[in-house]
C-alpha positions in Angstrom: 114.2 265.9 254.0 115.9 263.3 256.2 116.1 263.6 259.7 117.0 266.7 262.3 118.1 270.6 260.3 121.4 271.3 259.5 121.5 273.3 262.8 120.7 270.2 264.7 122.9 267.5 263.7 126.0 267.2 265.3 128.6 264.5 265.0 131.3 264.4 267.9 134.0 261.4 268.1 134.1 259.0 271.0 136.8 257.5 272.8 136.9 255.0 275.7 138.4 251.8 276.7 137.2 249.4 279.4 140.9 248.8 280.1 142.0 252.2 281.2 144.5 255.1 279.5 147.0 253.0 276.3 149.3 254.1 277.7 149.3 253.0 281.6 149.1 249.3 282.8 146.1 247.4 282.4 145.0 246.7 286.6 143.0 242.8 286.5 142.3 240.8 289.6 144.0 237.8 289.2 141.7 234.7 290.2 143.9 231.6 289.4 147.6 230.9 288.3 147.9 227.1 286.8 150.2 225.5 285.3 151.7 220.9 285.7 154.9 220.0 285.1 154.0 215.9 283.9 157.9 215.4 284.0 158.9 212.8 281.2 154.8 211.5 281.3 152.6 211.6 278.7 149.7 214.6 280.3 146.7 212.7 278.4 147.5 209.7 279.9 148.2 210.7 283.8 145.0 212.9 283.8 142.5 210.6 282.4 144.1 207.8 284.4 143.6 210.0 287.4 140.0 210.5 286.4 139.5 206.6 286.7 141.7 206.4 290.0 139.9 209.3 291.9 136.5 207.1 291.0 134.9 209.4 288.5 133.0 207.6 285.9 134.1 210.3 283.4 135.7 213.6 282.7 132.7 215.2 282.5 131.9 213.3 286.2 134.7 215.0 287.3 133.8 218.1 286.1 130.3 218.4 287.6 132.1 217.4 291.0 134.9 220.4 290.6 134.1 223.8 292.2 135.2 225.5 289.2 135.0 229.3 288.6 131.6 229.9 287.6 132.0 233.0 285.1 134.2 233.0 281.9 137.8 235.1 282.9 140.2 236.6 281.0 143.3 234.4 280.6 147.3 235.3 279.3 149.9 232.6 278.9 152.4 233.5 282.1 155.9 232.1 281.2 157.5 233.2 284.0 154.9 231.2 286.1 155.8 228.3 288.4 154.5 225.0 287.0 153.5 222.4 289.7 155.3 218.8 289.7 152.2 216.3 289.4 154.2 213.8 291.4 153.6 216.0 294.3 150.1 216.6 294.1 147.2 215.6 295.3 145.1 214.0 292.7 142.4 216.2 292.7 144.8 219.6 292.9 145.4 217.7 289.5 142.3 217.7 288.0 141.1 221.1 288.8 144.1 222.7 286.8 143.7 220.2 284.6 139.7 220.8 284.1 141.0 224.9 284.6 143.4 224.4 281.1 141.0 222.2 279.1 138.1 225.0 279.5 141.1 227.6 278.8 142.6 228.6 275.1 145.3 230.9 275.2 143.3 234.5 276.1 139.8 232.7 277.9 138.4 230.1 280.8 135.1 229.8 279.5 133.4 227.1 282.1 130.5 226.4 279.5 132.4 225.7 276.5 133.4 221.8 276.3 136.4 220.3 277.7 138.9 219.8 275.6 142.7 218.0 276.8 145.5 218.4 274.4 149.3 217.5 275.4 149.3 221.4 274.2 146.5 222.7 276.6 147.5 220.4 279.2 151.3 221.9 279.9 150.4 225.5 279.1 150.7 228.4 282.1 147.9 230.6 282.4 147.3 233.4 284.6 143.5 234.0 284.8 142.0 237.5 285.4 139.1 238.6 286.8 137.6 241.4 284.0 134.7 243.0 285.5 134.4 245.5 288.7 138.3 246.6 287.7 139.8 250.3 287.8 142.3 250.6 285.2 
C-alpha cells in the first residue's frame, strides 16, 4: 500500500503568476533607461578609449569604481527609447551605460556576470525593471 487511503488523497490544480492576471499589464518599477548614440564612431573604440582617458587602468578598473545597480534586474529592449549622443556626455555618463549594456543581454542586467562589449550590446536600448516588491 503506497501512501495516504483513497479517501485521503486529493489532487487540486494550481495557478499563479508572479506577474499578475494574463490578461492585464504587467506593473515593474523601472530603475534605468540606457541607450548611446556613437554617431558614425566605431562604440568599441570610443568606450575603451574613454576607459584609458578617464585614467582607469582597465575595464574591469572602471567597473569596480562605478556605482552600479547592485541586484540583477529585469531588462526589455525599448525602441521607442531616446538614445544619448556620446559627443555630449560626460565621460563617465559614458561608461556607466556603457558598463549598464555590457552586464545586459536582451531580457537581464546581471552585475556579476562578466562584462562583455559588442558593437551589438553597445548600441542597444534597454529599459531595466525592478522585479521584486511589484503589484501586478
Amino acid at each position: 500500500m503506497n501512501g495516504a487511503p483513497s479517501s485521503r488523497s486529493r489532487t487540486e490544480r494550481l495557478r499563479a503568476t508572479v506577474l499578475g492576471r494574463r490578461d492585464g499589464p504587467i506593473r515593474c518599477r523601472t530603475l534605468l533607461r540606457v541607450g548611446l548614440d556613437f554617431g558614425s564612431d566605431d562604440p568599441l573604440t570610443v568606450v575603451r578609449g574613454l576607459v584609458q582617458s578617464c585614467g582607469y587602468e582597465d575595464e574591469e578598473a572602471a567597473r569596480r569604481a562605478m556605482k552600479l545597480p547592485p541586484l540583477p534586474c529585469m531588462c526589455r529592449a525599448d525602441e521607442r527609447g531616446r538614445r544619448s549622443r556620446v559627443e555630449s556626455m560626460a565621460p563617465d555618463d559614458v561608461l556607466f551605460q556603457a558598463m549598464v549594456l555590457g552586464l545586459s543581454t536582451s531580457f537581464r542586467y546581471d552585475p556579476a556576470r562578466p562584462l562583455l562589449w559588442t558593437r551589438t550590446s553597445l548600441t542597444r536600448r534597454l529599459g531595466l525593471y525592478r522585479g521584486e516588491g511589484f503589484y501586478a
